[in-house]
C-alpha positions in Angstrom: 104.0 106.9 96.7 103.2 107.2 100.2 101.5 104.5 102.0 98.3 105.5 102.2 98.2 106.5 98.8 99.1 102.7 98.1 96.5 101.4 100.5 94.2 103.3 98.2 95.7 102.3 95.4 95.1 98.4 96.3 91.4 99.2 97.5 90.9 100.7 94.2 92.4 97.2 92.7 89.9 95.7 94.8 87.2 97.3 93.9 87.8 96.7 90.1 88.0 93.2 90.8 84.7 93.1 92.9 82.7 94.7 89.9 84.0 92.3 87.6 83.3 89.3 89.7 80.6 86.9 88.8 80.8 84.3 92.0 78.6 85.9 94.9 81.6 85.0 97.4 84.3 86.9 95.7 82.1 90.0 95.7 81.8 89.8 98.7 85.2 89.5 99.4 86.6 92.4 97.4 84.1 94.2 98.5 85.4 94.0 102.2 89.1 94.4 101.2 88.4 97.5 99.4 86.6 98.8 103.0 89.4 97.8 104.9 92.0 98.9 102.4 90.4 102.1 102.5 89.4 102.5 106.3 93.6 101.2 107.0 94.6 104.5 104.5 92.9 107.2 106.6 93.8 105.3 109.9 97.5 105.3 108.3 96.9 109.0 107.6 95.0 110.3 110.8 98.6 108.6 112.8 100.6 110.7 110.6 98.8 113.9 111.6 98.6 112.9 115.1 102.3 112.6 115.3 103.1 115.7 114.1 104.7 118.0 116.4 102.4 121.3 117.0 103.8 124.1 115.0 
């Protein structure tokens, strides 16, 4: 698994956890893990692509 297919994987965690979450707060919460988990994942990948040598 690559890491930004585990970021994803843990936003998606996050995400389960959110919906099933009756306390306002840990909504909330989850809700901005999963965004950052998931914004962190395409950063992660955009640096790969960027590093890339031009073929």
């Amino acid at each position: 698994m690559t890491e930004p297919d585990k970021l994803r994987a843990d936003a998606a965690e996050c995400a389960i956890i959110r919906d099933l979450a009756t306390d306002r707060d840990k909504r909330e919460l989850f809700a901005r893990l999963a965004a950052h988990l998931s914004a962190l994942a395409a950063d992660v990948e955009h640096a790969a692509r960027s590093s890339r040598p031009a073929s």
